[in-house]
DSSP file (Angstrom, degrees, kcal/mol; ACC not computed):
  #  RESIDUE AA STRUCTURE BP1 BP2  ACC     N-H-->O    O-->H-N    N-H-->O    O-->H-N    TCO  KAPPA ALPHA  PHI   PSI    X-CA   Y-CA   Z-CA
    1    1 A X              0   0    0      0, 0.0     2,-0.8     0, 0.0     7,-0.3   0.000 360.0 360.0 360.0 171.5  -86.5   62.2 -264.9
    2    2 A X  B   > -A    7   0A   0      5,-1.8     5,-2.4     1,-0.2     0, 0.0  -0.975 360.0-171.2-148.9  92.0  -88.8   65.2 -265.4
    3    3 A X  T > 5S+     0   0    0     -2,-0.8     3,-2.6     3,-0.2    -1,-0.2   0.991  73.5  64.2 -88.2 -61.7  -91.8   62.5 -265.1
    4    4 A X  T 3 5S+     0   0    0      1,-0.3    -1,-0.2    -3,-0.1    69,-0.0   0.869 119.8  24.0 -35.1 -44.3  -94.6   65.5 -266.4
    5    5 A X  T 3 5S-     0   0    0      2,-0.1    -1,-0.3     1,-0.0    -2,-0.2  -0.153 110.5-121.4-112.6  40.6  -93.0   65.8 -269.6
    6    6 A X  T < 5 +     0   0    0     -3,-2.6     2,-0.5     1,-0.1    -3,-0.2   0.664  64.1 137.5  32.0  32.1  -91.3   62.3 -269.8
    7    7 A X  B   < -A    2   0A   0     -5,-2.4    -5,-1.8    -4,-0.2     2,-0.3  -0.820  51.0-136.1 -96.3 146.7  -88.0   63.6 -270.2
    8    8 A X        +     0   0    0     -2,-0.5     2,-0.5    -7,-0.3    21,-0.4  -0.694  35.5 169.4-118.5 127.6  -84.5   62.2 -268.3
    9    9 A X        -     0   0    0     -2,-0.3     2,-0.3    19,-0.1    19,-0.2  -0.961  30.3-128.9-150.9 140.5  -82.4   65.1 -266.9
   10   10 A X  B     -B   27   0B   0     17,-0.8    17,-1.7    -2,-0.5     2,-0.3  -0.677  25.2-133.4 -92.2 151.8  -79.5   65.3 -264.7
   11   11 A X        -     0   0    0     -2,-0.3     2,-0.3    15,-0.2    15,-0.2  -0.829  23.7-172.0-113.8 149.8  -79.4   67.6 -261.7
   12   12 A X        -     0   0    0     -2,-0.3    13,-0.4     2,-0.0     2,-0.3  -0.901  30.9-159.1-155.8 142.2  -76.9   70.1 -260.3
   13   13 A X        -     0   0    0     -2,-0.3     2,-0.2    11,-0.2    11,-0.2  -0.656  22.7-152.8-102.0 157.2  -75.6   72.2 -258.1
   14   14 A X  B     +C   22   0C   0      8,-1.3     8,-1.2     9,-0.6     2,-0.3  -0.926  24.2 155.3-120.5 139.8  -72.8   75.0 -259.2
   15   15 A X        -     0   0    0     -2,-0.2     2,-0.3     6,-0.2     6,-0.2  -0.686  21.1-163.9 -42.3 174.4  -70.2   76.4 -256.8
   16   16 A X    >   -     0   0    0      4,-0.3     3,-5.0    -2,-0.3     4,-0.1  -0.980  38.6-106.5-147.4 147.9  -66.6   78.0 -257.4
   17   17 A X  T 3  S+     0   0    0     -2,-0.3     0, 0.0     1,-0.3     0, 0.0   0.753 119.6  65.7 -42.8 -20.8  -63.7   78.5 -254.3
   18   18 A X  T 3  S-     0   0    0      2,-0.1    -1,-0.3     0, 0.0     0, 0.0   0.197 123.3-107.0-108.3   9.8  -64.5   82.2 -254.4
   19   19 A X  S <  S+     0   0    0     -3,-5.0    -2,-0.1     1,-0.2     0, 0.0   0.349  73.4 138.5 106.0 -16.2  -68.3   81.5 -253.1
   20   20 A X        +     0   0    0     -4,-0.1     2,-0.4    -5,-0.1    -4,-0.3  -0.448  34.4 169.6 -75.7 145.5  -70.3   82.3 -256.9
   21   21 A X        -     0   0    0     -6,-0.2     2,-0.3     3,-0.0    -6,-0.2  -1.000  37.8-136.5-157.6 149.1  -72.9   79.5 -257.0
   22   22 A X  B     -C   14   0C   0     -8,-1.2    -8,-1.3    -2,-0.4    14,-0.2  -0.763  13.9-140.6 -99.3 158.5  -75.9   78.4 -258.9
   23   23 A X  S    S-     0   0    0     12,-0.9    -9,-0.6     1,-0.6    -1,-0.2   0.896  82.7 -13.6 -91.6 -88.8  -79.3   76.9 -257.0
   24   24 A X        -     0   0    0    -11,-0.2    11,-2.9    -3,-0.1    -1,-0.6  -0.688  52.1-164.8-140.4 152.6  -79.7   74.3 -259.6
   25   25 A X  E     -D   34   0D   0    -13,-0.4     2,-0.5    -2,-0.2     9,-0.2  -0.744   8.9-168.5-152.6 111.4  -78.7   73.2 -262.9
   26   26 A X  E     -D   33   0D   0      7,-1.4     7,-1.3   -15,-0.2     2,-0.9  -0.743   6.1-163.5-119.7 125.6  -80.5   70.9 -264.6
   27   27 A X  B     -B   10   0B   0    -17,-1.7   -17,-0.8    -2,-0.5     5,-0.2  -0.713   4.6-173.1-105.0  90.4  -78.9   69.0 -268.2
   28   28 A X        -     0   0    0     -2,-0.9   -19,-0.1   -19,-0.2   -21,-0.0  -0.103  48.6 -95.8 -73.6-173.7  -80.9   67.2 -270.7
   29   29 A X  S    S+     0   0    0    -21,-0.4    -1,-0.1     1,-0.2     3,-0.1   0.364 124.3  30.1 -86.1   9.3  -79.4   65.3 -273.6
   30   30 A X  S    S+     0   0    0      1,-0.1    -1,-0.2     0, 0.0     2,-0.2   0.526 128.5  21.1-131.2 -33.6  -80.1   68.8 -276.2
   31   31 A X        -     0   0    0     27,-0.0     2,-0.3     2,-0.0    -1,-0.1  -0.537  55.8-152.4-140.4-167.2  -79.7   71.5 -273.6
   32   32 A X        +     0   0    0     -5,-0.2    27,-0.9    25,-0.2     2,-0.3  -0.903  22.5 178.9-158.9 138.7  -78.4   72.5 -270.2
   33   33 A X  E     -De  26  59D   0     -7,-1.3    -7,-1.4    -2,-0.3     2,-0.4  -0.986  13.4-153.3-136.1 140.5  -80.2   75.5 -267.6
   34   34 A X  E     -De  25  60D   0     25,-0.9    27,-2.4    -2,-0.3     2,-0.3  -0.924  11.1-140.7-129.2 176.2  -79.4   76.7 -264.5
   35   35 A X  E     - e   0  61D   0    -11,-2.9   -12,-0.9    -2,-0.4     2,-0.3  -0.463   9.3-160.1-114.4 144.5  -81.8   78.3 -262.0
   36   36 A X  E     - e   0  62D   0     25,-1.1    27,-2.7    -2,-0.3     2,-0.6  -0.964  17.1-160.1-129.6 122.6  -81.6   81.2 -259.7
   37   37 A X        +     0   0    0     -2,-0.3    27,-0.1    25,-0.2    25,-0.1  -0.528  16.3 176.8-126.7  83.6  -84.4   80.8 -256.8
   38   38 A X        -     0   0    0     -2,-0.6     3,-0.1     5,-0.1    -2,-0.1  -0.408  29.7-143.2 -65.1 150.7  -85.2   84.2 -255.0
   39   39 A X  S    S+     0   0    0     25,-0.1     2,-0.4     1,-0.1    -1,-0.1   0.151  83.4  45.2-115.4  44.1  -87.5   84.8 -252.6
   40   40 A X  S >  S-     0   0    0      4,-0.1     3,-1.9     3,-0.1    -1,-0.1  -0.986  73.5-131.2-146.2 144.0  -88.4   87.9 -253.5
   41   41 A X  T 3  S+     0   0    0     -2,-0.4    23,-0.1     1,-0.2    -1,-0.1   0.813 111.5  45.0 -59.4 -30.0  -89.3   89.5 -257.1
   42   42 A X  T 3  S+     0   0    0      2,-0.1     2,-0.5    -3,-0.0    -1,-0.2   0.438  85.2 114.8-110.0  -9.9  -87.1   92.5 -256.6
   43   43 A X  S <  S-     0   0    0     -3,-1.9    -5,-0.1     1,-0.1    -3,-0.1  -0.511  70.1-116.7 -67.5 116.0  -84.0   90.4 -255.2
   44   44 A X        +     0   0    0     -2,-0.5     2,-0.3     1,-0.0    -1,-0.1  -0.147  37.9 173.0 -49.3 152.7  -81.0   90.6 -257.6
   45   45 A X        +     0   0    0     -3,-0.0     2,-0.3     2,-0.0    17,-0.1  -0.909   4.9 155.8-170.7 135.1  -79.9   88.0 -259.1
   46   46 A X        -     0   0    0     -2,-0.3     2,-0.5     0, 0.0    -2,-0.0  -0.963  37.6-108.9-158.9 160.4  -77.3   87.4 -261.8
   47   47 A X        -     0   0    0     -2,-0.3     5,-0.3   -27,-0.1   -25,-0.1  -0.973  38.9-114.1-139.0 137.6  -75.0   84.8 -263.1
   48   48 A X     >  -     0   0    0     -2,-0.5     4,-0.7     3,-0.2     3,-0.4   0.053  15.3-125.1 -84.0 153.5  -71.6   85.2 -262.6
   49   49 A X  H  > S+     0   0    0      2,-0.2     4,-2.4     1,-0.2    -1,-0.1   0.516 113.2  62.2 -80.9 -14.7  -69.6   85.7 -265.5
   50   50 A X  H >> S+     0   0    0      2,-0.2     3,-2.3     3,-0.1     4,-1.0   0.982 105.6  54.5 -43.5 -85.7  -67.1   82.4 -264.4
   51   51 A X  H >> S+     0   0    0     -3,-0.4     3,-3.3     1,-0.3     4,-0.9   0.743 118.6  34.1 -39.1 -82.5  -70.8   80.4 -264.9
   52   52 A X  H 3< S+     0   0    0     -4,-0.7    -1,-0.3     1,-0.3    -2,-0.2   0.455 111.7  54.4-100.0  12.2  -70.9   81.9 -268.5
   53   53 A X  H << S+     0   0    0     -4,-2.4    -1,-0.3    -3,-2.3     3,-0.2   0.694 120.9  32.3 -56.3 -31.5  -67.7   82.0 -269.5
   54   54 A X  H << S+     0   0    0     -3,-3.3    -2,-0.2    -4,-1.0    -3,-0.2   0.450 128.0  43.4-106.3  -4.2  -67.2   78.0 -268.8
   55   55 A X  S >< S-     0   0    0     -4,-0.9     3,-1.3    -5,-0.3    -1,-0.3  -0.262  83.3-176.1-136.8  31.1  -71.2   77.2 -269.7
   56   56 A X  T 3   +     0   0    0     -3,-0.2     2,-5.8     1,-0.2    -2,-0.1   0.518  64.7  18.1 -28.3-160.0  -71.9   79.1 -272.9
   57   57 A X  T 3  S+     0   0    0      1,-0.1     2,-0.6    -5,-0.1    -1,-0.2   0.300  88.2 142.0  20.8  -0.7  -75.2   79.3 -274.4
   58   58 A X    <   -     0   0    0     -2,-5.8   -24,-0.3    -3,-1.3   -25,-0.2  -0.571  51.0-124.2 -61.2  99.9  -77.0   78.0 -271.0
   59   59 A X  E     -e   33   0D   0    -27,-0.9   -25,-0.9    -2,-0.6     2,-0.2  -0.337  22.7-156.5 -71.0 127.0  -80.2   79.5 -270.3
   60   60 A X  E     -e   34   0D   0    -27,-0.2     2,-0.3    -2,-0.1   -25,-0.2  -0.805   9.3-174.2-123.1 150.6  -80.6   81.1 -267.0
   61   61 A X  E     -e   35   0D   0    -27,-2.4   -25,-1.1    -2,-0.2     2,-0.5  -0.989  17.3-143.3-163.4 122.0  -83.8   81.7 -265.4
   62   62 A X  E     -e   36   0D   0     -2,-0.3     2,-0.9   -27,-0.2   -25,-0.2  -0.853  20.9-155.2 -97.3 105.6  -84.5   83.6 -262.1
   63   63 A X        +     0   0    0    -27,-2.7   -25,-0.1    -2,-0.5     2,-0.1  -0.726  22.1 157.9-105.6 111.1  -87.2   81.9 -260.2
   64   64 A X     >  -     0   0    0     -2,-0.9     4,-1.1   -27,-0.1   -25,-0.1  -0.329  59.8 -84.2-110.8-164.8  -89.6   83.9 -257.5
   65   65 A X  T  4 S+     0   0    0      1,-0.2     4,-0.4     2,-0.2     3,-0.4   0.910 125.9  58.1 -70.1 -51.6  -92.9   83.7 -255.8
   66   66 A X  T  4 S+     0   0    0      1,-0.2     3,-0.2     2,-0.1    -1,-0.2   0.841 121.3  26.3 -61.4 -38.8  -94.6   85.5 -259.0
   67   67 A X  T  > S+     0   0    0      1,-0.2     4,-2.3     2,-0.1     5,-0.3   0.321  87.4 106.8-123.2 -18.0  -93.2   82.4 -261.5
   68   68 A X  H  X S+     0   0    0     -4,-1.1     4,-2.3    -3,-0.4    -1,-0.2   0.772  74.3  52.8 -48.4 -31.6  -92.9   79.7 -259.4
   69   69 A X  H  > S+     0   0    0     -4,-0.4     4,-2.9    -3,-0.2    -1,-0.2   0.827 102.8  59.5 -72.9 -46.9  -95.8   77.7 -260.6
   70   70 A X  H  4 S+     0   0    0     -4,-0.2    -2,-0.2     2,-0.1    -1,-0.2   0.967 104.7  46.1 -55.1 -40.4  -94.7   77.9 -263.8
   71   71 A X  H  < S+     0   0    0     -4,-2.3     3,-0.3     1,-0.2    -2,-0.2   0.983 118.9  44.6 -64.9 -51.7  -91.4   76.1 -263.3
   72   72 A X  H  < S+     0   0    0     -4,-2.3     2,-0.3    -5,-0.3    -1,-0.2   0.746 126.7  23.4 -94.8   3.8  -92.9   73.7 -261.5
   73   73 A X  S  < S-     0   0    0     -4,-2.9    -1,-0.2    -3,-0.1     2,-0.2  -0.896  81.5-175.0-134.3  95.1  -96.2   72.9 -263.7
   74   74 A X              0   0    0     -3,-0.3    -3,-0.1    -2,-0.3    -4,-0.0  -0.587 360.0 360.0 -87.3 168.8  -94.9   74.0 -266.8
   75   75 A X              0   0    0     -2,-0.2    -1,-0.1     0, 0.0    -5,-0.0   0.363 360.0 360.0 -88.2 360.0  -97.5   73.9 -269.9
């Protein structure tokens, strides 16, 4: 549960056999996002076309040093 904002969300991690992986992907009951977690601003970071082939419409969000605070005290 995503106890600041009272919401119930399942958590996940993404692999595939050929190595492409997600940090997290976390699915409430209207949406589902996954997470990239860098630790640098300038680090590439993309999600592989497997991920949005099989996941449409899933909002992906690259998380660094500069942004981190938001994800984790969102407003």
């Amino acid at each position: 549960m995503l106890s600041n904002q009272e919401k119930e969300a399942d958590h996940y991690f993404w692999r595939t056999t050929q190595q492409q992986e997600i940090d997290l992907i976390e699915e409430t009951a209207d949406r589902m996002s996954a997470y990239e977690f860098k630790w640098s601003k300038n680090a590439r970071a993309r999600f592989s076309s497997t991920f949005t082939t099989n996941y449409p419409g899933t909002d992906g969000t690259v998380i660094t040093p500069d942004n981190m605070e938001d994800f984790l005290i969102p407003e």
